[in-house]
C-alpha positions as a printed Julia matrix, in Angstrom:
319×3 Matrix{Float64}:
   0.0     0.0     0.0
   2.7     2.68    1.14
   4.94    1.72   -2.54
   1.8     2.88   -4.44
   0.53    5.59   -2.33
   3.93    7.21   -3.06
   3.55    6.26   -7.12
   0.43    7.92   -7.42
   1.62   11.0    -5.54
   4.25   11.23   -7.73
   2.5    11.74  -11.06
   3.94   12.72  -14.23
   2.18   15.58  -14.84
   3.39   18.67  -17.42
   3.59   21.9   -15.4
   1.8    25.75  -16.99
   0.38   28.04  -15.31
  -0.84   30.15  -18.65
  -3.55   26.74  -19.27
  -3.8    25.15  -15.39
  -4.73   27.34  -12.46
  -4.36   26.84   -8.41
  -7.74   24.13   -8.82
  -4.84   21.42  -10.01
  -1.8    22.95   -8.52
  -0.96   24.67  -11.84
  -0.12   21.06  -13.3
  -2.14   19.08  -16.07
  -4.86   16.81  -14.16
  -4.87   14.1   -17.07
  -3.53   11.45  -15.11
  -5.52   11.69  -11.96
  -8.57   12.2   -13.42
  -7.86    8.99  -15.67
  -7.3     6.95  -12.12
 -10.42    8.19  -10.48
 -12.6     7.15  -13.13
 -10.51    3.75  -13.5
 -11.7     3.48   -9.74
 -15.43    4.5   -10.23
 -15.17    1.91  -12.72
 -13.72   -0.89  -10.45
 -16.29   -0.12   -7.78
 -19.21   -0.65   -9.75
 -17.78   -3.69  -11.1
 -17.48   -2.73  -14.6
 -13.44   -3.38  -14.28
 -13.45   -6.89  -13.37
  -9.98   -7.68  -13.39
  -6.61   -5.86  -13.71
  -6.99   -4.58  -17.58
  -8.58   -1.83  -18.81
 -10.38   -1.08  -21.96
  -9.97    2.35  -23.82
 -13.99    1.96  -23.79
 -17.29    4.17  -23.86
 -17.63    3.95  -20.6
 -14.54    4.93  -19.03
 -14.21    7.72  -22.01
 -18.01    9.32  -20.89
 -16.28    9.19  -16.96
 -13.32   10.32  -18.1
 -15.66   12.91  -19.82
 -17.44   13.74  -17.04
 -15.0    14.37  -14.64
 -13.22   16.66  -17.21
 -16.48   18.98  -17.21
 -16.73   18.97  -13.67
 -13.56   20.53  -13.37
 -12.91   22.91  -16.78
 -14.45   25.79  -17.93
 -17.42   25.1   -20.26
 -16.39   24.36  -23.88
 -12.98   22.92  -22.98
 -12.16   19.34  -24.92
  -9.42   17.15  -23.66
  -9.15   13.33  -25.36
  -9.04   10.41  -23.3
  -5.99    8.99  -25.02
  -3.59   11.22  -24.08
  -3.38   10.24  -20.22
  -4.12    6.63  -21.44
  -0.75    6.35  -23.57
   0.97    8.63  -21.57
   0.11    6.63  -18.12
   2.47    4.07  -19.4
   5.35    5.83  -17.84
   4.49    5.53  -14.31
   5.31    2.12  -14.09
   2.41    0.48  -12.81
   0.07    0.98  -16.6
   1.59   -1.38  -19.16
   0.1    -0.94  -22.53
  -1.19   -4.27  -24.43
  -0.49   -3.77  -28.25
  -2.49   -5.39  -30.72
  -1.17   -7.97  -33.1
   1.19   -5.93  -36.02
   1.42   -3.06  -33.88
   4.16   -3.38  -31.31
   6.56   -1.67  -33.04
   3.99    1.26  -33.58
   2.95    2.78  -29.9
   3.62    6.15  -30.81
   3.24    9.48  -29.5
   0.46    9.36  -32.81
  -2.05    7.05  -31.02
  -2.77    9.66  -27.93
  -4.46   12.4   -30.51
  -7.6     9.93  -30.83
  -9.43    7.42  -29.39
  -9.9     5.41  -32.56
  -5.83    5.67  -33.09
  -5.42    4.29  -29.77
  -8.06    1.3   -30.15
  -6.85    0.46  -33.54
  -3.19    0.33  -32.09
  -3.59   -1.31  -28.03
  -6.34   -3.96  -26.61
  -5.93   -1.6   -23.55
  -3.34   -1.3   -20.41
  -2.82   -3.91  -18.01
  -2.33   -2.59  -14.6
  -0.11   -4.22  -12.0
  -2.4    -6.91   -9.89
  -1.61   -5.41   -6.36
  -2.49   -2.1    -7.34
  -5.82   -4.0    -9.06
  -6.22   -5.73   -5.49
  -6.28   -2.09   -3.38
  -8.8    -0.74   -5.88
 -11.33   -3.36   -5.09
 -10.96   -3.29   -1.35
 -13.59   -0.28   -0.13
 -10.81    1.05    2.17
  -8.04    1.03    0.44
  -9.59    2.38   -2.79
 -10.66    5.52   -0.38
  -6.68    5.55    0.79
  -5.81    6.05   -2.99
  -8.58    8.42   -3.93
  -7.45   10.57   -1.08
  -4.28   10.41   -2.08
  -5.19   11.79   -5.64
  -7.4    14.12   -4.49
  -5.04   15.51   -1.88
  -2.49   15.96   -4.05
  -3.81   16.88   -7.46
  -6.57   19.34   -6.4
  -7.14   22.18   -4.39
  -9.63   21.91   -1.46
 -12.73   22.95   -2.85
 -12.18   21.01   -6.26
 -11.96   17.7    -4.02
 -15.43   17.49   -2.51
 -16.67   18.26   -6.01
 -14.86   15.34   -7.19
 -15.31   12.91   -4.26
 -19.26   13.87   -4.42
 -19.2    12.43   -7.98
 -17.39    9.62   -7.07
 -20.58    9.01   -4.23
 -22.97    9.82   -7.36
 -21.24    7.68   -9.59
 -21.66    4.89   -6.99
 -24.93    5.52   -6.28
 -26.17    5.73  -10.0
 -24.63    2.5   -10.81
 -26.2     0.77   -7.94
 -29.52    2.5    -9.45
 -29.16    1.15  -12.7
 -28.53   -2.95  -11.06
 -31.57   -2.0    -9.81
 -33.68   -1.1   -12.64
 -31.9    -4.02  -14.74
 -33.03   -6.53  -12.17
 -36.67   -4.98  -11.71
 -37.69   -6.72  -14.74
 -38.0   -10.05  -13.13
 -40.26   -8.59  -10.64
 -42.02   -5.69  -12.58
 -46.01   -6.7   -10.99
 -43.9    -4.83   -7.52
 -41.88   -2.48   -9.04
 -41.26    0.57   -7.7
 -38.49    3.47   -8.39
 -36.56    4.35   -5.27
 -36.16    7.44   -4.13
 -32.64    9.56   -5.46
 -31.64   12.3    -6.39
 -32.96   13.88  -10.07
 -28.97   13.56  -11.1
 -28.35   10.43   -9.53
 -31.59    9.17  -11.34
 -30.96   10.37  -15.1
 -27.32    8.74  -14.33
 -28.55    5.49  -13.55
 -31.06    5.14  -15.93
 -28.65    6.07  -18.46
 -26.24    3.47  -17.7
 -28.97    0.71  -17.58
 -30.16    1.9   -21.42
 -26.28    2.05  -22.04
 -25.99   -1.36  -21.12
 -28.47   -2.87  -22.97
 -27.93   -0.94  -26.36
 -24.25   -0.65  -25.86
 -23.98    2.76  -27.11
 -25.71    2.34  -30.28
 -29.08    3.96  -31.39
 -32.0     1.74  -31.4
 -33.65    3.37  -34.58
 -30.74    4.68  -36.98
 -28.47    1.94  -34.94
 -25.59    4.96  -35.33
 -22.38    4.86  -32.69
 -20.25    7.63  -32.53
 -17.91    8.7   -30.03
 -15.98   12.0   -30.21
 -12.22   12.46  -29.28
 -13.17   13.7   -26.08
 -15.55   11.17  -25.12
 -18.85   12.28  -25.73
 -21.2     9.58  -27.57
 -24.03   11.11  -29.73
 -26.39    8.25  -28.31
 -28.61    9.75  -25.64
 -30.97    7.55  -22.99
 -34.53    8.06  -23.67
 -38.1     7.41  -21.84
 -40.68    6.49  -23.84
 -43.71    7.31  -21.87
 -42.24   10.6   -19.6
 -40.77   10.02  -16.18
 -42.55   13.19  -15.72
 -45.77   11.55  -16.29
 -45.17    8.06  -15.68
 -42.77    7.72  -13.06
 -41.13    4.79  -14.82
 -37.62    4.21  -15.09
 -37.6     0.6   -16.43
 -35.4     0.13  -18.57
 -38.57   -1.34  -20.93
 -39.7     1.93  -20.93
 -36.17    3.51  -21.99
 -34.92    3.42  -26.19
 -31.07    4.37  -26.8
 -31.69    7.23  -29.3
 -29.03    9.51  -31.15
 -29.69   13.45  -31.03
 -31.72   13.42  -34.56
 -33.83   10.64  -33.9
 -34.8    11.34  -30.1
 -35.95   14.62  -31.09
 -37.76   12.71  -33.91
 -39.14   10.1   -31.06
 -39.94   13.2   -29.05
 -41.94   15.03  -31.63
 -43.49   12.28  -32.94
 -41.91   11.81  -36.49
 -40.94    8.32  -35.38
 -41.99    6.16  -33.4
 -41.99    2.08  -33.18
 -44.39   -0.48  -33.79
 -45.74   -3.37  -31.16
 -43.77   -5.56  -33.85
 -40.2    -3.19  -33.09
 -40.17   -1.58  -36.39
 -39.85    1.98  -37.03
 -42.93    4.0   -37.78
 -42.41    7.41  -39.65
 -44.96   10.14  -39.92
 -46.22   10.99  -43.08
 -45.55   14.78  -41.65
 -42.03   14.13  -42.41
 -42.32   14.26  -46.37
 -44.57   17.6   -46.13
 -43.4    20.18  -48.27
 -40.91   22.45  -46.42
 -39.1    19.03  -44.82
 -35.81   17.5   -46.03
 -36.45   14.58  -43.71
 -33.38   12.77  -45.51
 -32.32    8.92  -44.01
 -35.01    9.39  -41.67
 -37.11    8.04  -44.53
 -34.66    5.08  -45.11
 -35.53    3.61  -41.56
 -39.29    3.34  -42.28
 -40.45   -0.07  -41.13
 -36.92   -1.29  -40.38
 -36.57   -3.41  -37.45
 -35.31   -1.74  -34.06
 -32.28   -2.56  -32.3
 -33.13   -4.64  -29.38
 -31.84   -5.54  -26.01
 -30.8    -9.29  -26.17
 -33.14   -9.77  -22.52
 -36.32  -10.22  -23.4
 -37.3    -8.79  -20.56
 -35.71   -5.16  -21.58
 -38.1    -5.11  -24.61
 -39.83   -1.82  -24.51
 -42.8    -2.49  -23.11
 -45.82   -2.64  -25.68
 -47.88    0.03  -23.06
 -45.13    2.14  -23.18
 -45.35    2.33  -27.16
 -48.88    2.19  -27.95
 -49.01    5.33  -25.36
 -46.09    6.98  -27.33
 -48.13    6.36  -30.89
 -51.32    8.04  -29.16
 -50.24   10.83  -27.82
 -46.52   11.8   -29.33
 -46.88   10.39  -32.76
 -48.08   12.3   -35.86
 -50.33   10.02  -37.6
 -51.1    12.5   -40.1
């Protein structure tokens, strides 16, 4: 415990005060902020063992850390603290077949460079071990957050950490509601807490990918244009089962929301004849017309047929 407590106080990290203020000790906060959200990670089990994938989900915590802490509008790309990690001897970088000979500064500009070139990093198994252990997981956060951050920038973090945790919790719940859906009922969380862990659970189950237009994009800095959608409104129906949730990209949620599309009791897509009206260039929305959906592989995610034939009443435009 005290060998890595001292490695991960003693982070690489490229000093400048003209881009880094007194928040991160006038140093770049990459590196810790890639650690923390390996941790959140470990914590809610989606880090099983001691490798870790250059993935969605650690880029959108990566992501989401980075926002917490920056001004609005500032980008920063996952891969540069992932390759870059590699020198602080405890991060050992797994190259693909071909590419050994090719882990490059050119693979930390992109996400997609650094998945085409590494299967991930594999990180040494005692450090693996503290990070799954409650208490000495808190140790090492401390010890980031201590020594990376300035006072008031810590309890921001370590209060997303507890969100994090409790969000991921909330979405085992909703996944495993299913089975008993005659009882179900939606605890009571926080409105950010909630949207978190219904997110994830929709995440899950669509992996990313858009249930209509089956797109799945993911910027350089993490952001995925797939958003987690109700179909009925939690603000009218109070339901956050996941069978009530679609994985929609920008275009076609606010299609799903404004009732150009919608889907069929048979998962196809429906598309409002208001779409071809004169003054609309509705474009490939018009190639998905009656195309199956993209569906969880658990039955028992399907969106609910209640949920949709409420959606075609009352959101879409027949006519």
């Amino acid at each position: 415990m005290i060998y890595y407590k001292q490695r991960l106080a003693r982070l690489r990290r490229h000093p400048n005060s003209r881009f880094w203020d007194k928040s991160t000790n006038y140093r770049a906060p990459h590196k810790p902020l890639l650690l923390l959200s390996v941790m959140d990670l470990v914590e809610q089990g989606s880090i099983p063992q001691p490798f870790v994938e250059p993935g969605f989900e650690l880029a959108e915590r990566f992501s989401r850390y980075w926002q917490l802490l920056m001004p609005a509008g500032s980008k920063c790309n996952m891969a540069y603290p992932f390759y870059r990690m590699r020198s602080e001897g405890f991060w050992h970088l797994v190259p693909r077949p071909g590419y050994q000979s090719e882990i490059t500064d050119r693979i930390e500009h992109s996400l997609t460079a650094l998945n085409k070139t590494v299967w991930g990093a594999q990180i040494d198994a005692e450090l693996f071990r503290l990070f799954c252990e409650d208490q000495s997981r808190e140790e090492l956060r401390n010890v980031i957050l201590d020594t990376y951050f300035s006072q008031d920038v810590r309890e921001v973090l370590r209060q997303e950490a507890l969100d994090n945790q409790a969000a991921a919790q909330y979405s085992q719940i909703l996944l495993q509601a299913a089975e008993q859906a005659a009882t179900y009922e939606v605890p009571e969380k926080t409105q950010h807490v909630r949207d978190q862990g219904f997110r994830k659970a929709i995440m899950n189950l669509y992996k990313y990918r858009c249930s209509i237009c089956g797109i799945r994009m993911l910027t350089p800095e993490g952001n995925t244009v797939v958003e987690a959608a109700h179909i009925h409104p939690w603000s009218e129906s109070r339901d956050d089962r996941p069978a009530n949730g679609l994985a929609l990209c920008k275009l076609c949620h606010w299609s799903f929301d404004y009732g150009f599309v919608s889907v069929s009791k048979e998962y196809r897509v429906l598309v409002s004849c208001l779409a071809r009206s004169e003054q609309n260039n509705p474009g490939h929305i018009m190639t998905l017309e009656d195309r199956p959906i993209i569906r969880p592989a658990e039955e028992e995610h399907l969106p609910d047929h209640n949920c949709l034939k409420w959606h075609i009443r009352n959101r879409f435009r027949e006519q």
